[in-house]
C-alpha positions in Angstrom: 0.0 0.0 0.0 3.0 2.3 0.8 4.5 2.0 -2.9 1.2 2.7 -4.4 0.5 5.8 -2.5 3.9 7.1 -3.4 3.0 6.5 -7.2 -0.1 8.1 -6.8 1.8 10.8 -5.4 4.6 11.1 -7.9 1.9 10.9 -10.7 0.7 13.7 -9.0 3.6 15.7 -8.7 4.3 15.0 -12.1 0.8 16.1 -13.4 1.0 18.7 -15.9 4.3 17.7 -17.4 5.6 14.9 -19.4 6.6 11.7 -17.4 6.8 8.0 -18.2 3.8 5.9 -17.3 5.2 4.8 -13.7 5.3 0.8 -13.9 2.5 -1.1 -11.8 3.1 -1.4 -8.2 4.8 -4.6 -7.2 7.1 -4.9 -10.3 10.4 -5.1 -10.5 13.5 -4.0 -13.9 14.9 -6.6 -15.9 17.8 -5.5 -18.2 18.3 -7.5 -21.8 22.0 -7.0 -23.1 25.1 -8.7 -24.8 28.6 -9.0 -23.6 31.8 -8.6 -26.4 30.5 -8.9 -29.8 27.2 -10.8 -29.0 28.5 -14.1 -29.8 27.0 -16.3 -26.9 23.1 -14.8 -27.0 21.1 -12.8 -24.6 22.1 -11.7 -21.1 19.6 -10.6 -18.6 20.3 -8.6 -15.0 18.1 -7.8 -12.5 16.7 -5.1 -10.2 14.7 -3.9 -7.4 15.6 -0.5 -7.2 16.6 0.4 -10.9 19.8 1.5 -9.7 21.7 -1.6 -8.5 21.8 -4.5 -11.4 23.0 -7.9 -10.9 23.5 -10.6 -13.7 21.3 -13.1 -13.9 22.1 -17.3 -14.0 25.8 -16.3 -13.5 26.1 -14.9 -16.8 25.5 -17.4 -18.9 23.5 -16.9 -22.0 19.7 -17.6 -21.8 19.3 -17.8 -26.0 21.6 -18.9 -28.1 21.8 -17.2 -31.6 21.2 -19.2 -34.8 19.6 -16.1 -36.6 21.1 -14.7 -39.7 24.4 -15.2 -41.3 27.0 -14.3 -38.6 25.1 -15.5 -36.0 25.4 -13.0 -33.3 22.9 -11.2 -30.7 23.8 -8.0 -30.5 21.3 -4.8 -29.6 18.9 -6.9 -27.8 15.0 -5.3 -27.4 12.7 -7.2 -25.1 9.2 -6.2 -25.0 6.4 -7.8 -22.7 3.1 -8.2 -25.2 -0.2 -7.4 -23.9 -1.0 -11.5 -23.2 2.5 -11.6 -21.2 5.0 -13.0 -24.0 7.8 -11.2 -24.4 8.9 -10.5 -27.7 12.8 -9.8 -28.5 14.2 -9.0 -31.8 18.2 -8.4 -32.1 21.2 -7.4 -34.5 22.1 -10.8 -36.3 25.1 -9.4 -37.9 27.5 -6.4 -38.5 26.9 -6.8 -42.7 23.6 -8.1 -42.9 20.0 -6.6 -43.8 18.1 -8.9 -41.3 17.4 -8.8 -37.8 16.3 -11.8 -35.4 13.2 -12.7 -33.8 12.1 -14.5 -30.8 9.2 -15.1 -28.3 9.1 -16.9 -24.5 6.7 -16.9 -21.9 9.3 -16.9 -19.2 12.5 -16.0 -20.5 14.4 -19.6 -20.2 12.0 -21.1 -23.0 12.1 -19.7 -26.2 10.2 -20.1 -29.8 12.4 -21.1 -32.4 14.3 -17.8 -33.7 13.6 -16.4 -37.1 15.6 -14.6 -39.3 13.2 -11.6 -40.6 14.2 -10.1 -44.3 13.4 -6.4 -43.5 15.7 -4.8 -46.1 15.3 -7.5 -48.7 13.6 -5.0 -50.8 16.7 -2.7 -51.1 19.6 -5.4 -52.1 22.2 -2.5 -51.5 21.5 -2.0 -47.9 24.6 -2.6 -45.7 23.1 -3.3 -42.8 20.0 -3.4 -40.0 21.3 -2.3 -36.6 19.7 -2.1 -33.4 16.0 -3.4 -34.0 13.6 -2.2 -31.9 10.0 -3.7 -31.1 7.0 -1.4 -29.6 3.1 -2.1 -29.0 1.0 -0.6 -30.5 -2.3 0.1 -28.5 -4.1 2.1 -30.6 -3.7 -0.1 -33.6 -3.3 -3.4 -32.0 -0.1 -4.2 -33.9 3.6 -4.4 -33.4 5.9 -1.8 -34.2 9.7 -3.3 -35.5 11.8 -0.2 -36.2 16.3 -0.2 -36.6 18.6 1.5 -38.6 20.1 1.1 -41.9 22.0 2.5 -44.8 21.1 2.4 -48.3 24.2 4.0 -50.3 22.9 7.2 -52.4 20.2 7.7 -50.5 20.8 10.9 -48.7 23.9 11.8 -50.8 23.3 15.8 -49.6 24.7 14.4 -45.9 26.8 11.6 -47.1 30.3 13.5 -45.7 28.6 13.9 -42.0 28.0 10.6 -41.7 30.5 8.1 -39.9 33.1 6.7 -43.1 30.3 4.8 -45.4 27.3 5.2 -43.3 24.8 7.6 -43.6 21.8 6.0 -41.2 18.4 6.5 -41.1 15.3 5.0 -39.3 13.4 2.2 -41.1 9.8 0.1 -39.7 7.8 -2.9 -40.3 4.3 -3.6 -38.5 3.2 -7.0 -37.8 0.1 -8.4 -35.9 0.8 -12.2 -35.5 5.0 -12.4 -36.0 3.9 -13.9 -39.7 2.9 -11.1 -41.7 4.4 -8.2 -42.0 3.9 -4.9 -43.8 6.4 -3.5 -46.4 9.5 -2.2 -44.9 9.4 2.0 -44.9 11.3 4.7 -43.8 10.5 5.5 -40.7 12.7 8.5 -39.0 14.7 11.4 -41.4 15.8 14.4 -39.1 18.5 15.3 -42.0 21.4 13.5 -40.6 22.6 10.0 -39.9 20.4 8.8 -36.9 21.1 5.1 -35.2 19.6 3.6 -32.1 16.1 4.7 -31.8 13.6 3.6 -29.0 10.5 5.1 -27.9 9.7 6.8 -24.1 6.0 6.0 -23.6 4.7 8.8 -21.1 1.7 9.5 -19.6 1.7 12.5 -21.1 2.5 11.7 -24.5 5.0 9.4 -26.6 9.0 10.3 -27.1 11.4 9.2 -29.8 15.0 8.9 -28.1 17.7 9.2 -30.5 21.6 8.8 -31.2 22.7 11.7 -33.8 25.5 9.7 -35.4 26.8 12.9 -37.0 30.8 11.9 -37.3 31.9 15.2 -38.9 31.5 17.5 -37.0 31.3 14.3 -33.9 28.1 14.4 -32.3 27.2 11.3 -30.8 24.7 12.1 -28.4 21.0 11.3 -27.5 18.4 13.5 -28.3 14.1 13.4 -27.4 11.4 14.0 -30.5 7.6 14.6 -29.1 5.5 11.8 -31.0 1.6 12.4 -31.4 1.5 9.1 -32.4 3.8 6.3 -32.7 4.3 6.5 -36.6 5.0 10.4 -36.2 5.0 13.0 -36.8 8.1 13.9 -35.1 8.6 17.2 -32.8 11.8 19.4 -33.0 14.6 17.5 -31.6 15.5 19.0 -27.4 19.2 20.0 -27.0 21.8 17.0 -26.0 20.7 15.1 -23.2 24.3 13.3 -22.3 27.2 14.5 -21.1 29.3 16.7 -23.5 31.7 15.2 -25.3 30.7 11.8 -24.5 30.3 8.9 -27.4 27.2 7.3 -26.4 24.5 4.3 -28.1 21.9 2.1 -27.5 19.1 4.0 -24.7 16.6 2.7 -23.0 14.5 4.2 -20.0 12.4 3.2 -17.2 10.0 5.4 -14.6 11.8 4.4 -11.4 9.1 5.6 -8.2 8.5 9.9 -9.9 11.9 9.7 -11.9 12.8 8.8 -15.7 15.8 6.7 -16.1 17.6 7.2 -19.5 20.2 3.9 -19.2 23.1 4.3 -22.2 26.3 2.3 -23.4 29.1 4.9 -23.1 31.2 2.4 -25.5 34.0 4.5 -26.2 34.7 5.1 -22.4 33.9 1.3 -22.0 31.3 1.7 -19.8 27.6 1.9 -18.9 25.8 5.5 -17.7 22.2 6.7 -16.6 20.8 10.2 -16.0 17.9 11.1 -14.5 14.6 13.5 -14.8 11.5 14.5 -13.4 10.2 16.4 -16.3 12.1 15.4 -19.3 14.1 18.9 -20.2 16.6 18.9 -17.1 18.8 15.8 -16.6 21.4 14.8 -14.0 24.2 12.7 -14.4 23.5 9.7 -12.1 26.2 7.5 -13.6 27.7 7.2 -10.2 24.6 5.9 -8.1 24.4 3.1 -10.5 26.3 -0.6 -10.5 25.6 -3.1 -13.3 27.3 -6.2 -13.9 31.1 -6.7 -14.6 31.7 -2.8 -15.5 35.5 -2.9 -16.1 35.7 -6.2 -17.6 35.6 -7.5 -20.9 32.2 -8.8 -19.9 30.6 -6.1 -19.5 26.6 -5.1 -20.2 26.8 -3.9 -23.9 23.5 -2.1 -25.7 20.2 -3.3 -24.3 16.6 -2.7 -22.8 15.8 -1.9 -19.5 12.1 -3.1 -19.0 9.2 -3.6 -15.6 8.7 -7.2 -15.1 6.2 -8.8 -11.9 8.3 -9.5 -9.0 7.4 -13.3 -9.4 9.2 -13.9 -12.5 12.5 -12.0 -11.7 11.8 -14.2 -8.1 11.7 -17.1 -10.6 15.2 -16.6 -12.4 17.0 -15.2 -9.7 16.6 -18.7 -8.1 16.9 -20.4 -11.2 
């Protein structure tokens, strides 16, 4: 009763500005990452507090990867469907136009993985980084979204992009995992953009981006308003990480009346967070946080931070 009188009351403090739908009383944070190059499969962690992560079945891989060409599981994206099945799609490989795709009802079973052709339709594409998955209520379908380049594309910003890549955002919609609509472009703010993921909020939807600007170097996160999930997109805020820091692969959780932006600071080699209350000031929390193996070779690489019941992270804690 405590925790959900102070959600009430952070809701309440937070009324009038834009803040993440707080996650149901009683849940807890599971984090979906991969370790070196992605080699060995998922990696979960685990949380009470969103602040203090520790790995889960001592590091070992909970899905294999057979997907794709390279077979690797890089950029995992976990999402918990509206019946309870979670839904992950992944990187399969540094040269390839597809991504991966997998379902479980508990995180240690899995569906057999697919290997989805969402850039088969442009056979120049050099890639399909960091897929990410989203529900979408209002249409009752899934929203797959990740970042390629197609050469010649955007030639007017080819020299600010990073050596031969010039990104932008590209999506698919599904309903059933089987069929899936034609593969569009999705995000063009005018430069090379990587890494999107959406900040569902209470007060309206927020695209979270990586400006992968090379030339002058940008590297940084930035928040687009969303009236809807397919656009259109607001102005893009000012830099929300630290200046001067590379950063990739966002993800964010409502943590009691705070937001939690979690990124992969991969040039400094490790993981950072920063925190806000209304979405336009941000503070450095890097230092409150721990997550697994920082330091080590083994360390969390790009991934999701998501709310999960208390049982099931009970459940693989023990396990």
């Amino acid at each position: 009763m405590k925790r959900r009188a102070a959600l009430a009351l952070a809701a309440a403090l937070l009324a009038g500005c834009a803040s993440i739908q707080p996650a149901p009383a009683g849940d807890a944070y599971l984090f979906a990452y991969f370790v070196k190059n992605g080699e060995d499969g998922l990696h979960l962690a685990g949380s009470r507090d969103g602040y203090h992560w520790t790995k889960l079945g001592a590091g070992t891989s909970y899905l294999k990867p057979q997907a794709g060409s390279a077979h690797l599981m890089r950029d995992p994206c976990i999402l918990r469907g509206p019946d309870g099945t979670f839904h992950l799609v992944w990187t399969t490989g540094w040269t390839e136009n597809t991504i991966g795709y997998a379902s479980s009802k508990d995180l240690v079973h899995w569906s057999a993985q697919k290997t989805l052709p969402v850039m088969a339709g442009e056979p120049g594409t050099l890639n399909a980084w960091a897929p990410e998955i989203v529900y979408d209520e209002r249409r009752g379908e899934y929203l797959i979204f990740w970042s390629s380049t197609i050469p010649g594309r955007f030639p007017d910003t080819d020299k600010s992009g990073d050596g031969k890549y010039n990104h932008r955002i590209y999506a698919t919609t599904t309903k059933d995992f089987e069929h899936f609509t034609p593969t569009a472009l999705f995000y063009d703010p005018g430069f090379s953009v990587i890494d999107a993921t959406f900040m569902r909020t209470t007060g309206g939807d927020y695209l979270l981006v990586k400006d992968e600007t090379r030339t002058p170097a940008h590297k940084y996160l930035q928040l687009a308003r969303a009236d809807d999930l397919h656009g259109p997109f607001g102005k893009l805020s000012a830099p929300i990480t630290p200046p001067g820091l590379w950063t990739e692969g966002p993800t964010a959780l409502q943590v009691g009346g705070d937001v939690i932006v979690y990124y992969d600071a991969y040039t400094a080699k490790h993981y950072g967070a920063l925190r806000s209350r209304d979405l336009a000031h941000w503070e450095d929390v890097t230092a409150k946080m721990s997550f697994p193996d920082e330091g080590t070779p083994l360390r969390m690489r790009h991934g999701t931070a998501i709310a999960v019941p208390t049982a099931l992270l009970d459940s693989l804690t023990a396990k």
